[in-house]
PDB file of N, CA, C, O and CB in Angstrom:
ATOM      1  N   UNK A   1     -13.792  -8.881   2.149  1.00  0.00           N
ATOM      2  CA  UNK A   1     -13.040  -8.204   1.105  1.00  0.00           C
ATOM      3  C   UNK A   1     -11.556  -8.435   1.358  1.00  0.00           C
ATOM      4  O   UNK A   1     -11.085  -8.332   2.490  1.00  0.00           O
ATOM      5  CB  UNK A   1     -13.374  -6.680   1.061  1.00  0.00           C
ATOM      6  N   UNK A   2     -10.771  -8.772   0.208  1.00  0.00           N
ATOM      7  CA  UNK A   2      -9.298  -9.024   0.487  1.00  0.00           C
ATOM      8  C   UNK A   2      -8.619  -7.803   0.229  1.00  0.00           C
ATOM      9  O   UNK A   2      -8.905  -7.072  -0.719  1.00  0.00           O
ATOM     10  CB  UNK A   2      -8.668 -10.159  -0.364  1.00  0.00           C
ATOM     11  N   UNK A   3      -7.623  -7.546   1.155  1.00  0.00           N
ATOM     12  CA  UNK A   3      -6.934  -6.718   1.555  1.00  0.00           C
ATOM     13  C   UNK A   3      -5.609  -6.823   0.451  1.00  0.00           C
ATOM     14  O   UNK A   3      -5.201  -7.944   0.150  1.00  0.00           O
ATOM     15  CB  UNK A   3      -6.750  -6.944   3.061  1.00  0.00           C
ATOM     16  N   UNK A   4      -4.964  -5.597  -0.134  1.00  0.00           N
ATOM     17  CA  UNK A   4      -3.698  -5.788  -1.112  1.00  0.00           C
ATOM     18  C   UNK A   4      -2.780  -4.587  -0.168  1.00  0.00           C
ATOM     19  O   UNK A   4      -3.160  -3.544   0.364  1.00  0.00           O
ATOM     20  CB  UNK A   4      -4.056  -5.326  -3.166  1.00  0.00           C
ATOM     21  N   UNK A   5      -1.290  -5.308  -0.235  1.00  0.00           N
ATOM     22  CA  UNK A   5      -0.568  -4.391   0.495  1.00  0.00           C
ATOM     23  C   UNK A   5       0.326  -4.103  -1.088  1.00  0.00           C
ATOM     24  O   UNK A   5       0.672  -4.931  -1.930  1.00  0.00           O
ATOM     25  CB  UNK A   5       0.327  -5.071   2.121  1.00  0.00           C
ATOM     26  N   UNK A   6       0.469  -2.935  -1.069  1.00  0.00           N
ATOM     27  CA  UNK A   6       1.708  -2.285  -2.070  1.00  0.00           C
ATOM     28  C   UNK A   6       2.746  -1.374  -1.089  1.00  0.00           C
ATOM     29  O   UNK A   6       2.388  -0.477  -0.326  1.00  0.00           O
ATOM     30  CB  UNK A   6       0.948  -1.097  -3.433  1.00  0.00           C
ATOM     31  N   UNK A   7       3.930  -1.779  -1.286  1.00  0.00           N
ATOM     32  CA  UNK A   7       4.983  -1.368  -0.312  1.00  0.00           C
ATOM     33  C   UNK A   7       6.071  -0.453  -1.759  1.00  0.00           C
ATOM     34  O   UNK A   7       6.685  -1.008  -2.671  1.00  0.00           O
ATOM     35  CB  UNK A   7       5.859  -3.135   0.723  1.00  0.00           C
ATOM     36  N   UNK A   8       5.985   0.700  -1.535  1.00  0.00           N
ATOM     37  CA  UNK A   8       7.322   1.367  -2.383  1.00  0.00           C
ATOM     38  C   UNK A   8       8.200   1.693  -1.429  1.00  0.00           C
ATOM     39  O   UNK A   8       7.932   1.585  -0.232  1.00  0.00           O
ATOM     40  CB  UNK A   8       7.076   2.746  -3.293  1.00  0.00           C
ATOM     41  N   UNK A   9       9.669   2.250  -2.022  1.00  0.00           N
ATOM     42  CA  UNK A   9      10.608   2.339  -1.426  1.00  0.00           C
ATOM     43  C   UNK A   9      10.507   3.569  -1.146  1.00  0.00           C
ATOM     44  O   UNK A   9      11.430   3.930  -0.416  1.00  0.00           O
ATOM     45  CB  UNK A   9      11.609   1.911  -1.917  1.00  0.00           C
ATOM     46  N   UNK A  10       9.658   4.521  -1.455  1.00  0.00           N
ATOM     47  CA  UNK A  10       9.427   5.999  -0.860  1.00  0.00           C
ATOM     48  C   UNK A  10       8.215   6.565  -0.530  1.00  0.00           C
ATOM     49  O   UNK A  10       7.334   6.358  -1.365  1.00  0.00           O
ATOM     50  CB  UNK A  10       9.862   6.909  -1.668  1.00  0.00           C
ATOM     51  N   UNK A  11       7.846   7.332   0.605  1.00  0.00           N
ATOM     52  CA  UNK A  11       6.581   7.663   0.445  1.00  0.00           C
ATOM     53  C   UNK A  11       6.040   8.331  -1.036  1.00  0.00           C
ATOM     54  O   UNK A  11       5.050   7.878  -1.610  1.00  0.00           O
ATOM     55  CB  UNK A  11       6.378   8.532   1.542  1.00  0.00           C
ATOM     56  N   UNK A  12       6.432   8.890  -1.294  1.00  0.00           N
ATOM     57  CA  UNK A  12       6.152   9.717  -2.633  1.00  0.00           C
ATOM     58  C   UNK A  12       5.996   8.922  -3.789  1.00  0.00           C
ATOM     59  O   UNK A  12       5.390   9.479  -4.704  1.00  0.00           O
ATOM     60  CB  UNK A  12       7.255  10.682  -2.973  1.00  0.00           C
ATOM     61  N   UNK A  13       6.433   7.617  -4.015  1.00  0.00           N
ATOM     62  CA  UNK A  13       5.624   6.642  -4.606  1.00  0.00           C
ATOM     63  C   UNK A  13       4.589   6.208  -4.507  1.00  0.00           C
ATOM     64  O   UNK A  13       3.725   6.020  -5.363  1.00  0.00           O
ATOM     65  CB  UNK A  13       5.930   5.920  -4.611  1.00  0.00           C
ATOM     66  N   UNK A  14       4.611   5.881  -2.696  1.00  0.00           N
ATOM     67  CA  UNK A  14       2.901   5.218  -2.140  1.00  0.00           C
ATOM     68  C   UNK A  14       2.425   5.874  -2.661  1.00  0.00           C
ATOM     69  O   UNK A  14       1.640   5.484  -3.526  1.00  0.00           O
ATOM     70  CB  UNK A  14       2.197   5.161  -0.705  1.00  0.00           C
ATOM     71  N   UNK A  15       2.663   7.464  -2.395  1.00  0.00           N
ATOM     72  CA  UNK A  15       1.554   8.620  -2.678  1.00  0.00           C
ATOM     73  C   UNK A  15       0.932   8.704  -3.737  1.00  0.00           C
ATOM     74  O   UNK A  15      -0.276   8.899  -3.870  1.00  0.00           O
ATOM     75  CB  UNK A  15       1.960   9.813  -2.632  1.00  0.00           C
ATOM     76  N   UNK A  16       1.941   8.522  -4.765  1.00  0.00           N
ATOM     77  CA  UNK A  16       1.723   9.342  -5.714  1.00  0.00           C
ATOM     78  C   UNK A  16       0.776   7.866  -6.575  1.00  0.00           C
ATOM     79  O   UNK A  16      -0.421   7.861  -6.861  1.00  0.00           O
ATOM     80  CB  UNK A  16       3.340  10.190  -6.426  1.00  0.00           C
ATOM     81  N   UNK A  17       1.489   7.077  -6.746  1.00  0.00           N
ATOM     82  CA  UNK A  17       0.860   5.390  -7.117  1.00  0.00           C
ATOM     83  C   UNK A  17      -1.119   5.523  -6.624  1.00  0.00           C
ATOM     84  O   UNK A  17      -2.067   5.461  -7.406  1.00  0.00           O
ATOM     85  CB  UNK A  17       2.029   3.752  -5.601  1.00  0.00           C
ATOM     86  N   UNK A  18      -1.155   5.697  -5.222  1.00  0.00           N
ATOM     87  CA  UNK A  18      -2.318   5.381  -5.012  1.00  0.00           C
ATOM     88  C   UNK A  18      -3.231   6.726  -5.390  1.00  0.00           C
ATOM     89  O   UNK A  18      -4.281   6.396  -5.941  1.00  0.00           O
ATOM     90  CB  UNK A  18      -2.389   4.842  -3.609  1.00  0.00           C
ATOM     91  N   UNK A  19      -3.098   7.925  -5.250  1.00  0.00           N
ATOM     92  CA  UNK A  19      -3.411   8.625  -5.953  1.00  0.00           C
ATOM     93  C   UNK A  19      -4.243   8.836  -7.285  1.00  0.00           C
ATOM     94  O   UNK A  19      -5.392   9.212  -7.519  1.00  0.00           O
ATOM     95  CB  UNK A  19      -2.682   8.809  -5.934  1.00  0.00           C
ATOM     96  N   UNK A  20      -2.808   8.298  -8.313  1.00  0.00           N
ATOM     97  CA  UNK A  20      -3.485   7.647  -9.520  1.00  0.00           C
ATOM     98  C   UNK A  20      -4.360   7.182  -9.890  1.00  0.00           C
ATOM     99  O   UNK A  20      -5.149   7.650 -10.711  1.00  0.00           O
ATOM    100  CB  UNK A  20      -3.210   7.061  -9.857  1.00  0.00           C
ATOM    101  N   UNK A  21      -4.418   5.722  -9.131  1.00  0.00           N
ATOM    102  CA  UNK A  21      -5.230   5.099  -8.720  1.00  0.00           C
ATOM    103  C   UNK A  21      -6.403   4.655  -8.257  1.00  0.00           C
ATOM    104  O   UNK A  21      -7.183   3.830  -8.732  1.00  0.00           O
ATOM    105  CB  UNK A  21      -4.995   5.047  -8.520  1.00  0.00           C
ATOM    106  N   UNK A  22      -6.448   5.341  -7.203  1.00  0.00           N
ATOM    107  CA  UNK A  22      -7.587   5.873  -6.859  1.00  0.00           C
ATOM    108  C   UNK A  22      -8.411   7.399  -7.377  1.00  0.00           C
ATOM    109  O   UNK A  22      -9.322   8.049  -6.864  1.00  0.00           O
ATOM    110  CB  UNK A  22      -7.324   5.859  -5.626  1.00  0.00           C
ATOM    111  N   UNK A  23      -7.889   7.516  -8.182  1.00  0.00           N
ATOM    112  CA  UNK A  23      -8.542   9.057  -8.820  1.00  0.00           C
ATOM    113  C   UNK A  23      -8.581   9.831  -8.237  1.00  0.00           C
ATOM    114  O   UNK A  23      -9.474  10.626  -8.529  1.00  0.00           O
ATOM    115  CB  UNK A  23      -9.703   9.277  -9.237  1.00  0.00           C
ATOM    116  N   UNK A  24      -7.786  10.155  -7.148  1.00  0.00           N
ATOM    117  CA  UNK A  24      -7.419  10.856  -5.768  1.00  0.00           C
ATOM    118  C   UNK A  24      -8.566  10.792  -4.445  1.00  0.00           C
ATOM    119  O   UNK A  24      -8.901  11.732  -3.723  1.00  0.00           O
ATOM    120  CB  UNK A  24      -7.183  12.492  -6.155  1.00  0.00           C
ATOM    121  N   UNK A  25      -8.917   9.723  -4.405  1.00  0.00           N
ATOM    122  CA  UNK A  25     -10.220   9.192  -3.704  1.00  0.00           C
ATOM    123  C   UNK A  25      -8.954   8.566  -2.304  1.00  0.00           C
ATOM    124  O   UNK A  25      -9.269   8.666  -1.119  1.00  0.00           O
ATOM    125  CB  UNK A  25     -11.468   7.649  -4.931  1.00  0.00           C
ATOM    126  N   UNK A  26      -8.399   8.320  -2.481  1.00  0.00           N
ATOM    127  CA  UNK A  26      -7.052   7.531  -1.657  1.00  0.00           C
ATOM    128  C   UNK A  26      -7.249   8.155   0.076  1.00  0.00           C
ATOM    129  O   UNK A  26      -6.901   9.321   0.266  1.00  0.00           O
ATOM    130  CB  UNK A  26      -5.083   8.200  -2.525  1.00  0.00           C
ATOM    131  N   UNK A  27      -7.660   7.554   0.962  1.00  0.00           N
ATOM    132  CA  UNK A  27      -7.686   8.553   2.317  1.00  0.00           C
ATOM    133  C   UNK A  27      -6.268   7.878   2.947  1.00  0.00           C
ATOM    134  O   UNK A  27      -5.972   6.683   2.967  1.00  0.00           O
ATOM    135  CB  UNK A  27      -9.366   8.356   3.561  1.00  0.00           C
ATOM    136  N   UNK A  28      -5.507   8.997   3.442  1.00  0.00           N
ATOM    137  CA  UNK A  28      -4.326   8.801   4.272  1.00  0.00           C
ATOM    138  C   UNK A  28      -4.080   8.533   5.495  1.00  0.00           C
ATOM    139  O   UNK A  28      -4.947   9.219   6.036  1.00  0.00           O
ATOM    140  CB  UNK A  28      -3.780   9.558   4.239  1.00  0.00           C
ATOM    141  N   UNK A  29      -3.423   7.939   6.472  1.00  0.00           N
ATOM    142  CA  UNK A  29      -3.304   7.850   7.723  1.00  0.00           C
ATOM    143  C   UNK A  29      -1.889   7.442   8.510  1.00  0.00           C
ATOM    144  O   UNK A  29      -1.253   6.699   7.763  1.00  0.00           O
ATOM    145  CB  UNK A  29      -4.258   7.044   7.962  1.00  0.00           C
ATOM    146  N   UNK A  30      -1.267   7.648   9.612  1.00  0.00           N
ATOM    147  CA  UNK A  30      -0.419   7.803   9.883  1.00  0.00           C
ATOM    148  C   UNK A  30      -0.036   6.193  10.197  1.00  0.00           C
ATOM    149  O   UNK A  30      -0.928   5.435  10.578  1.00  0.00           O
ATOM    150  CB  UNK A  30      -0.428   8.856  10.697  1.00  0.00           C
ATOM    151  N   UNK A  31       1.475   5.670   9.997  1.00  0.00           N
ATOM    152  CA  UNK A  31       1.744   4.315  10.023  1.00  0.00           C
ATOM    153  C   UNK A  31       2.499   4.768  11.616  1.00  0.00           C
ATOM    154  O   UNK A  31       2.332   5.683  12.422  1.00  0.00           O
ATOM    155  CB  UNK A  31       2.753   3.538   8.508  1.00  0.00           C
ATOM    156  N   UNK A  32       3.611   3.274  11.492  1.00  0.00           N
ATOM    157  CA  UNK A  32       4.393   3.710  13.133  1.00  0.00           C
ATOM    158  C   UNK A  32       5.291   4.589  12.706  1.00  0.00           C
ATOM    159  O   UNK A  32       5.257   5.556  13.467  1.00  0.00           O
ATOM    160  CB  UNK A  32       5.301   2.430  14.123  1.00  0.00           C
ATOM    161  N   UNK A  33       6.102   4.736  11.839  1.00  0.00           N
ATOM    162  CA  UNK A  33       6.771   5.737  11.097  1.00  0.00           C
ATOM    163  C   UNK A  33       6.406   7.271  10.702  1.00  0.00           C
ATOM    164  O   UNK A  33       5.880   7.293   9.589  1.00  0.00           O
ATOM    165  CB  UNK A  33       6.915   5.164  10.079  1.00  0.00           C
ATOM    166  N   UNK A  34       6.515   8.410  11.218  1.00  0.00           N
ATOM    167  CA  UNK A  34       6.158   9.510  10.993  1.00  0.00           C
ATOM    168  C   UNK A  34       6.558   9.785   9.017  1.00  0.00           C
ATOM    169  O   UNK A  34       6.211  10.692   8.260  1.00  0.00           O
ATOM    170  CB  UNK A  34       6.970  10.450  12.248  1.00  0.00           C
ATOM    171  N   UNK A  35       7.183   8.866   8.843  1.00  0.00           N
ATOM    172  CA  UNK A  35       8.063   9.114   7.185  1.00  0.00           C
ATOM    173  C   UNK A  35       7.259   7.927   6.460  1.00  0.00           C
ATOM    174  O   UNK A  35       7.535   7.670   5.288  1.00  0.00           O
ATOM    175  CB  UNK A  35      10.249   8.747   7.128  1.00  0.00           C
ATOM    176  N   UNK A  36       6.439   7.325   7.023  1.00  0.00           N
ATOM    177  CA  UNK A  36       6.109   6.627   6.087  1.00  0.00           C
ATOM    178  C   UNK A  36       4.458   5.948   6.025  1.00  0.00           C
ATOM    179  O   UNK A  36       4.121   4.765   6.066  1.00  0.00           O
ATOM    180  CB  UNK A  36       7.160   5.710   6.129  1.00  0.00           C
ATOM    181  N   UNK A  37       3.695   7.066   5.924  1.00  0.00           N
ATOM    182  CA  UNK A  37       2.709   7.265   5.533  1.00  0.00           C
ATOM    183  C   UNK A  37       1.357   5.987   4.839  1.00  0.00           C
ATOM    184  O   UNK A  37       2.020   5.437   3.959  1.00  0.00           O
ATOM    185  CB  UNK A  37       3.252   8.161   4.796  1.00  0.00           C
ATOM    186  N   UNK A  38       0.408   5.535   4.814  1.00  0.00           N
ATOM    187  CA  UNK A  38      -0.282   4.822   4.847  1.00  0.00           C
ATOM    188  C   UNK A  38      -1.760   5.170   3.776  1.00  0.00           C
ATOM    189  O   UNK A  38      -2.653   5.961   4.082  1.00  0.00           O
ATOM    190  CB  UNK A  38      -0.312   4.689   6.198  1.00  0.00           C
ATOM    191  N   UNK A  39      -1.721   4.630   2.932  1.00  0.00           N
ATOM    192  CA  UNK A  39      -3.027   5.436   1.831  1.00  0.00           C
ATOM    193  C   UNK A  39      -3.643   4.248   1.251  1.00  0.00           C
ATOM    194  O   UNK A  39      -3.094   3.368   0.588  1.00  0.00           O
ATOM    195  CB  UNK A  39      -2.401   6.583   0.327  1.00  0.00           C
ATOM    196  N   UNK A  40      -5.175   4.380   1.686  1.00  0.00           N
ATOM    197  CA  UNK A  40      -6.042   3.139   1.315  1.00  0.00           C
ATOM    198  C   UNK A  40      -7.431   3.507   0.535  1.00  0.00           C
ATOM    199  O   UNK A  40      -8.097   4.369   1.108  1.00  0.00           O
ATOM    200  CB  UNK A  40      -6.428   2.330   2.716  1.00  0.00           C
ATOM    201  N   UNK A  41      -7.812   3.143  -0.320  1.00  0.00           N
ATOM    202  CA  UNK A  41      -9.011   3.232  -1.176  1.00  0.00           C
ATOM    203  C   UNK A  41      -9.595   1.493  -1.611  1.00  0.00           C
ATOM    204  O   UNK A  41      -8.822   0.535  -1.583  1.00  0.00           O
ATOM    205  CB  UNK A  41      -8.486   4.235  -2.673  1.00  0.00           C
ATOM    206  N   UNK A  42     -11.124   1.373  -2.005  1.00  0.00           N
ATOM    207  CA  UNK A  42     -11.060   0.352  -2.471  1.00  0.00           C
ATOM    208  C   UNK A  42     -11.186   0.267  -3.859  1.00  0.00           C
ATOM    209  O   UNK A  42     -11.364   1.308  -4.491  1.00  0.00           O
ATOM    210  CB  UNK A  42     -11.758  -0.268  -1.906  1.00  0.00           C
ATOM    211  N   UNK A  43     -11.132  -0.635  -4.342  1.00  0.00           N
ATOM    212  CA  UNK A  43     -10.541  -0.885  -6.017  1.00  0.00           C
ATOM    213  C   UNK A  43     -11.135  -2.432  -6.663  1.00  0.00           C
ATOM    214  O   UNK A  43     -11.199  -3.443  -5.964  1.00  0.00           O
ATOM    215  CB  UNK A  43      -8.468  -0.994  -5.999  1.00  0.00           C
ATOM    216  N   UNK A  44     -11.448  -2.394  -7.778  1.00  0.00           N
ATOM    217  CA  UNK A  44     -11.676  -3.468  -8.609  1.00  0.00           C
ATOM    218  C   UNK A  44     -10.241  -4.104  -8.962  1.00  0.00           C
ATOM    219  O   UNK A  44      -9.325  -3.440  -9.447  1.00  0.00           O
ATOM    220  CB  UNK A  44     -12.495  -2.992  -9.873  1.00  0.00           C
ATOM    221  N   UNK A  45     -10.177  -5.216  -8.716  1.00  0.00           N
ATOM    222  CA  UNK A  45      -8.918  -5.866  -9.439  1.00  0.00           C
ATOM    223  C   UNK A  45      -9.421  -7.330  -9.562  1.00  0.00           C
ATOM    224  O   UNK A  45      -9.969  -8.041  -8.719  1.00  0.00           O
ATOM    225  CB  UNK A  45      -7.361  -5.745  -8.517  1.00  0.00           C
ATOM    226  N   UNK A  46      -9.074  -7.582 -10.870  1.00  0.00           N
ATOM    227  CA  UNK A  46      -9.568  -9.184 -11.575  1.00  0.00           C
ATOM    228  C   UNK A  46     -11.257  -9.328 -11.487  1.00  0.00           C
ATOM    229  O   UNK A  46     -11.935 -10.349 -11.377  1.00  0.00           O
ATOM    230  CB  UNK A  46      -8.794 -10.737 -10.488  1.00  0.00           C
ATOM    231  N   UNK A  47     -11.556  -8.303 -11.552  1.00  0.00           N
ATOM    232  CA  UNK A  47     -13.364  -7.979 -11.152  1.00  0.00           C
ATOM    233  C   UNK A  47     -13.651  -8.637  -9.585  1.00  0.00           C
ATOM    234  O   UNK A  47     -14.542  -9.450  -9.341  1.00  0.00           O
ATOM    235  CB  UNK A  47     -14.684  -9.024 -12.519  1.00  0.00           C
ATOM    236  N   UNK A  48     -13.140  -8.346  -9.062  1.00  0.00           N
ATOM    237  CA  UNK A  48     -13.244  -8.528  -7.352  1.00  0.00           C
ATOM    238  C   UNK A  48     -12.896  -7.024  -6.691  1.00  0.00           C
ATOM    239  O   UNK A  48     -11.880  -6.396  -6.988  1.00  0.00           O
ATOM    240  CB  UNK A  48     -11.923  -9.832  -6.684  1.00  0.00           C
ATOM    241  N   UNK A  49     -13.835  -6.589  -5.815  1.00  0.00           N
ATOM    242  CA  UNK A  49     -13.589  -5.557  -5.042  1.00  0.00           C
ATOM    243  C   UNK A  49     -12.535  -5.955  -3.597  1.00  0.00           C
ATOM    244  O   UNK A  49     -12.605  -6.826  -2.730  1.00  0.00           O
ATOM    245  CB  UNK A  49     -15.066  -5.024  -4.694  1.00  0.00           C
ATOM    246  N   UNK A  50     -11.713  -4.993  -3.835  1.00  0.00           N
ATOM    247  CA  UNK A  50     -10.669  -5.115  -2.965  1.00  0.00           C
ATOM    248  C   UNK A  50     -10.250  -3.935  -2.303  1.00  0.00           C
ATOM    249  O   UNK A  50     -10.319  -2.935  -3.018  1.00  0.00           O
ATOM    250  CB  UNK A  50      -9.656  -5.631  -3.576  1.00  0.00           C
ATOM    251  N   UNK A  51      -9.734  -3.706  -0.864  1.00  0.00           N
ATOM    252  CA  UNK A  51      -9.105  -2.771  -0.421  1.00  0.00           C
ATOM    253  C   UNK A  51      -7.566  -2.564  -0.608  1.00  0.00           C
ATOM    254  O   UNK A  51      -6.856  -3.292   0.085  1.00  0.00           O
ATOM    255  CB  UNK A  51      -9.424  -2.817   0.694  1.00  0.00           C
ATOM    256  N   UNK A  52      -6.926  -1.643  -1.476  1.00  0.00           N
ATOM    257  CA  UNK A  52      -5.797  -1.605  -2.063  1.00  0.00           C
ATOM    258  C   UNK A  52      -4.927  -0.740  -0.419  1.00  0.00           C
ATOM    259  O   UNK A  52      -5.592  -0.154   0.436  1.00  0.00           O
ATOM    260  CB  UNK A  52      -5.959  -0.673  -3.834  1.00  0.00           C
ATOM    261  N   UNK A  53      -3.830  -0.852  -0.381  1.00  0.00           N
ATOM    262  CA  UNK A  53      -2.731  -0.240   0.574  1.00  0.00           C
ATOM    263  C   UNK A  53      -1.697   0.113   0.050  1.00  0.00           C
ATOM    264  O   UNK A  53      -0.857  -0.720  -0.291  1.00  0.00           O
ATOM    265  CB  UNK A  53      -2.282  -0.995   1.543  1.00  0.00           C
ATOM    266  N   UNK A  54      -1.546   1.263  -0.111  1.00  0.00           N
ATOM    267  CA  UNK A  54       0.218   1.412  -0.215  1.00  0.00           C
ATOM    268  C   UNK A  54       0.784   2.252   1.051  1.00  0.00           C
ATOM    269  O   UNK A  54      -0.010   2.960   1.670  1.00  0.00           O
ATOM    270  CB  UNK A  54       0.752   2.379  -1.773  1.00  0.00           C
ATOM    271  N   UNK A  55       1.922   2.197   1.383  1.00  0.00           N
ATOM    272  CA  UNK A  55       2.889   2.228   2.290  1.00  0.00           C
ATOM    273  C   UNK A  55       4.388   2.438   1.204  1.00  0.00           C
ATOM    274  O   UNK A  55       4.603   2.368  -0.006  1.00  0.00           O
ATOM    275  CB  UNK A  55       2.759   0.727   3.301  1.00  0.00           C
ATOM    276  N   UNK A  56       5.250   2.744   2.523  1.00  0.00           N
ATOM    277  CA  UNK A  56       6.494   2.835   1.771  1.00  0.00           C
ATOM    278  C   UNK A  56       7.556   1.861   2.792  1.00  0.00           C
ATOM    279  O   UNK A  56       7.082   0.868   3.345  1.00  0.00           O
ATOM    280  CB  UNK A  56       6.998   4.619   1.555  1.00  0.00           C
ATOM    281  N   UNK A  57       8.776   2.175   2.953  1.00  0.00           N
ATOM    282  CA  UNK A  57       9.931   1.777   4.005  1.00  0.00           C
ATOM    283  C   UNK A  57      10.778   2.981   3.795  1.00  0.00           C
ATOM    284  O   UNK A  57      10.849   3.897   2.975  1.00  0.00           O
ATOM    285  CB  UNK A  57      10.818   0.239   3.711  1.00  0.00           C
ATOM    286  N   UNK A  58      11.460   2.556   5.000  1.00  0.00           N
ATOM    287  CA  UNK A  58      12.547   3.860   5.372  1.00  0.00           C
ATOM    288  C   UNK A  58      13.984   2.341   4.687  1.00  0.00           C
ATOM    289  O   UNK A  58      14.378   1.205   4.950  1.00  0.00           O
ATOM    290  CB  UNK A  58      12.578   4.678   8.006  1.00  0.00           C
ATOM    291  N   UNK A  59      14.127   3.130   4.028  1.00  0.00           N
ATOM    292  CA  UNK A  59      15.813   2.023   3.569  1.00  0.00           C
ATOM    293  C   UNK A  59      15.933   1.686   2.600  1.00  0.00           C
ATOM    294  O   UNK A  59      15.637   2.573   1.800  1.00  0.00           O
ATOM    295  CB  UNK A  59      16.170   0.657   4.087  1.00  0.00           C
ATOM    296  N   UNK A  60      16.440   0.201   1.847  1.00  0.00           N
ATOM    297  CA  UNK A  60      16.100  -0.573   0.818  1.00  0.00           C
ATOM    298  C   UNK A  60      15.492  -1.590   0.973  1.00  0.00           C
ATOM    299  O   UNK A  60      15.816  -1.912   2.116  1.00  0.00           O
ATOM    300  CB  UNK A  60      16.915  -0.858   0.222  1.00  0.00           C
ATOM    301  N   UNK A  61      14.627  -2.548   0.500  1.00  0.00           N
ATOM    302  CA  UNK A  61      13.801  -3.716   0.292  1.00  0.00           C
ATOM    303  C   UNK A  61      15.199  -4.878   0.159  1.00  0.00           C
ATOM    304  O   UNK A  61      15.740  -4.955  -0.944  1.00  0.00           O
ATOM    305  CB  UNK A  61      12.626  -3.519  -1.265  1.00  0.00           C
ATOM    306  N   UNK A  62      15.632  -5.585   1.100  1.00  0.00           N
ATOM    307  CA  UNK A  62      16.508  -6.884   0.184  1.00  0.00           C
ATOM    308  C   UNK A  62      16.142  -7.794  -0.012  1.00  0.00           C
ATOM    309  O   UNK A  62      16.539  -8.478  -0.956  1.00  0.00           O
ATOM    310  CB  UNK A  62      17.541  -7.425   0.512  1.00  0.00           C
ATOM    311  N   UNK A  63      15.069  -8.215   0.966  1.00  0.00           N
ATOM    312  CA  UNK A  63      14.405  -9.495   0.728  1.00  0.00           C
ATOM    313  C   UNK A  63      12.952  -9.177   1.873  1.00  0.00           C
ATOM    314  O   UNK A  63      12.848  -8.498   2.895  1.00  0.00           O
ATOM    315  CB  UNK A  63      15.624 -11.040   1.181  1.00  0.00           C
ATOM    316  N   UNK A  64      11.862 -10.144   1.003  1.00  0.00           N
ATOM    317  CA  UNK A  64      10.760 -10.420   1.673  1.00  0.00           C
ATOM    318  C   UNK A  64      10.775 -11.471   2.722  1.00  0.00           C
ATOM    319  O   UNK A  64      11.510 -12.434   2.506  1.00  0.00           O
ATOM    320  CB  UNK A  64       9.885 -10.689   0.809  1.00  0.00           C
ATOM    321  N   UNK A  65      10.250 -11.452   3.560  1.00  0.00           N
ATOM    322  CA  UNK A  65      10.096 -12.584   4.578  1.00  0.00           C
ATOM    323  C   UNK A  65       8.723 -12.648   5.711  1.00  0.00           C
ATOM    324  O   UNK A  65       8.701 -12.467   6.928  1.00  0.00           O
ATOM    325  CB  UNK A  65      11.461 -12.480   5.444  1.00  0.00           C
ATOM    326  N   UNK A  66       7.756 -12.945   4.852  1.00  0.00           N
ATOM    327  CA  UNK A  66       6.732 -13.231   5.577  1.00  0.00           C
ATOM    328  C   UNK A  66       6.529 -14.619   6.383  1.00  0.00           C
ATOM    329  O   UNK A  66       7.351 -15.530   6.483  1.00  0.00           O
ATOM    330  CB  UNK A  66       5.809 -13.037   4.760  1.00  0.00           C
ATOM    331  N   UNK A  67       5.450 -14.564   6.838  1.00  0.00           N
ATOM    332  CA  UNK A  67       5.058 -15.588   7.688  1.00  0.00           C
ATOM    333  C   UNK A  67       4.223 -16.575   6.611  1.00  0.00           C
ATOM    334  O   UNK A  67       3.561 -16.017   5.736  1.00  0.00           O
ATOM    335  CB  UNK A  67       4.154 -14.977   9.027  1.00  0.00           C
ATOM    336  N   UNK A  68       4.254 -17.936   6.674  1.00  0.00           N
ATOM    337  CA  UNK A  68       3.355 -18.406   5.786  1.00  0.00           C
ATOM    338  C   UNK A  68       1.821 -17.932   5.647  1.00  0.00           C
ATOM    339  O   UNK A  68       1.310 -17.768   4.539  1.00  0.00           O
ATOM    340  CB  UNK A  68       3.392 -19.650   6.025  1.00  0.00           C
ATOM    341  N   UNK A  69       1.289 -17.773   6.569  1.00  0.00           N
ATOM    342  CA  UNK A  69      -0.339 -16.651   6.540  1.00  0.00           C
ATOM    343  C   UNK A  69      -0.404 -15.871   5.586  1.00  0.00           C
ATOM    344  O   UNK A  69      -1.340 -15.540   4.859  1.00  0.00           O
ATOM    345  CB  UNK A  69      -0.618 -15.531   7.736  1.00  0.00           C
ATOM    346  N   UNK A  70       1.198 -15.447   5.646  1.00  0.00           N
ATOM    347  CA  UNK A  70       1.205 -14.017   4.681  1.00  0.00           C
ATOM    348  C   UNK A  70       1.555 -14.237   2.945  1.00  0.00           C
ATOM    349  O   UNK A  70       1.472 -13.417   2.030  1.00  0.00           O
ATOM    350  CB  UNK A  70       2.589 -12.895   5.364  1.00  0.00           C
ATOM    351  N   UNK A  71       1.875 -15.350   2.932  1.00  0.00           N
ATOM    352  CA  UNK A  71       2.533 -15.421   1.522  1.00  0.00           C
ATOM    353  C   UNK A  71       1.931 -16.022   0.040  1.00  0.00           C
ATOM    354  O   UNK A  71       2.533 -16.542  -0.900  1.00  0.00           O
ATOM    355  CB  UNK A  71       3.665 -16.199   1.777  1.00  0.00           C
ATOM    356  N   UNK A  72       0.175 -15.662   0.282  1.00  0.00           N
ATOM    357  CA  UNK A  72      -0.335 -15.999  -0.414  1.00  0.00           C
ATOM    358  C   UNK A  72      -1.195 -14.559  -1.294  1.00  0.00           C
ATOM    359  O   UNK A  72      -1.930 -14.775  -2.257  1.00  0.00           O
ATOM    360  CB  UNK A  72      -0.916 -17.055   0.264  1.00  0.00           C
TER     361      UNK A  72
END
């Protein structure tokens, strides 16, 4: 199953986003960040079952920079 990361700029987005989402089915868990919280359910997307993630960051987003592994 492929894994989806969703990153907002606040927890209270992750939250509230996956929530939605998940029809409040969403289970939570602690990241390395005490502020920034971790909420995963799985989900249909493009008719493929997938495990959805949202997360947040402490700051602003300026740029992405993954590893090539990651950038697909």
């Amino acid at each position: 199953m492929h894994r989806v990361l969703n990153v907002a700029e606040k927890n209270d987005a992750a939250k509230s986003l996956a929530r939605l989402l998940s029809k409040n089915g969403a289970s939570m868990r602690e990241g390395f960040s005490r502020y920034n919280k971790i909420y995963e359910f799985n989900y249909q997307l493009f008719n493929q079952p997938v495990q959805m993630i949202f997360t947040s960051v402490s700051g602003h987003i300026m740029n992405c920079d993954f590893t090539a592994a990651h950038n697909s």
